[in-house]
C-alpha positions, -999 to +999 in steps of 0.1 A: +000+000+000+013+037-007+002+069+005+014+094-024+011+137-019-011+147-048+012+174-055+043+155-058+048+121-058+015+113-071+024+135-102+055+116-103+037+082-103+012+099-128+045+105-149+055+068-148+024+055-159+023+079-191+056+075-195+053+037-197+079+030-171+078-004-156+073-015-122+052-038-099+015-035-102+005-051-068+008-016-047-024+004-043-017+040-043-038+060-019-039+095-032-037+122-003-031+163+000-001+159+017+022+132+031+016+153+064-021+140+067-011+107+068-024+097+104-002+070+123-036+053+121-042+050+084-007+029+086-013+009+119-047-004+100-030-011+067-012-037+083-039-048+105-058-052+073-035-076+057-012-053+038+027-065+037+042-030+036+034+008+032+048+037+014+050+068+021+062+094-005+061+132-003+074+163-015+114+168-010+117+187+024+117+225+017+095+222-012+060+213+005+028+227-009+015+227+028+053+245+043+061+223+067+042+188+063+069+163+054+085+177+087+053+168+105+054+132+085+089+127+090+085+132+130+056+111+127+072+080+109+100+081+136+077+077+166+055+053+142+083+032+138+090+026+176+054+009+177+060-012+148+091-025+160+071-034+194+041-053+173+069-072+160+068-054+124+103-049+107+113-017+099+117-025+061+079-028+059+074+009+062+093+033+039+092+071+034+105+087+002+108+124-011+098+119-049+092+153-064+066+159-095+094+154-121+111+121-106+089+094-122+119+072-129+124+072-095+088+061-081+091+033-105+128+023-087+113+024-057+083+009-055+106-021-076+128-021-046+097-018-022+081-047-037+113-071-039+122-060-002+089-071+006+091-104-010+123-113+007+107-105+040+076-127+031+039-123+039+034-101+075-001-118+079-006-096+107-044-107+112-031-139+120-006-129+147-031-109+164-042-149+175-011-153+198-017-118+210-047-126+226-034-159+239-007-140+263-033-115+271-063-131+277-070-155+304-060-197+295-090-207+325-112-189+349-142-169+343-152-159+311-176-132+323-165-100+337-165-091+372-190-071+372-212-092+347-213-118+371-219-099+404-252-090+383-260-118+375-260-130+411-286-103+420-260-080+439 
């Protein structure tokens, strides 16, 4: 999955296309205003939805429609990163790039190089991890009714 800046790196992949540069067609490119909206959530449920890796690409610091939102993305990713790690997600699945409007030679290398890293890694089939999660959290034996479900239920 990839989250592209409309002003930048979508152009770029936009360029690629009608350029008829070659490159994976198994990433779904999410159009948004700028790399800066791109909510720690929108990547946290990409993964939880099944998706291998995400991209992130945005305007070359400096040149930002919005000023200042790849600074707001790149502080983001960092942090984003350090929960990743700790749900046991490699830091090769999530990649930020600067692509400006005019590089569409380079959204084509790196989505290649995205897509082989991510075959090398294998599938993340996070939905079917989240199965030992709840093994270590929830309880093996004992009640399966809250506490106060059962004190209810006991007329108190």
């Amino acid at each position: 999955m990839a989250f592209f800046c409309t002003w930048c790196t979508y152009t770029a992949a936009d360029l690629a296309g009608t350029s008829r540069m070659k490159y994976p067609p198994n990433v779904r490119i999410i159009r948004v205003m700028c790399s800066g909206r791109v909510d720690p959530q929108f990547v946290v449920e990409a993964f939880a939805q099944g998706a291998d890796g995400v991209l992130i690409g945005g305007c070359h610091p400096g040149d930002c429609h919005y000023v200042e939102g790849n600074y707001k993305t790149l502080r983001r990713i960092a942090l984003l990163r350090r929960v990743l790690r700790d749900m046991g997600i490699e830091d090769e699945r999530l990649r930020l790039e600067w692509i400006s409007a005019s590089e569409g030679e380079k959204v084509a290398r790196v989505i290649s190089d995205m897509v082989g890293a991510i075959r090398r890694l294998g599938r993340l089939d996070l939905p079917g991890r989240r199965t030992s999660w709840d093994a270590e959290v929830l309880p093996h034996d004992g009640p399966t009714e809250a506490p106060a479900a059962a004190a209810a239920s006991d007329g108190r």
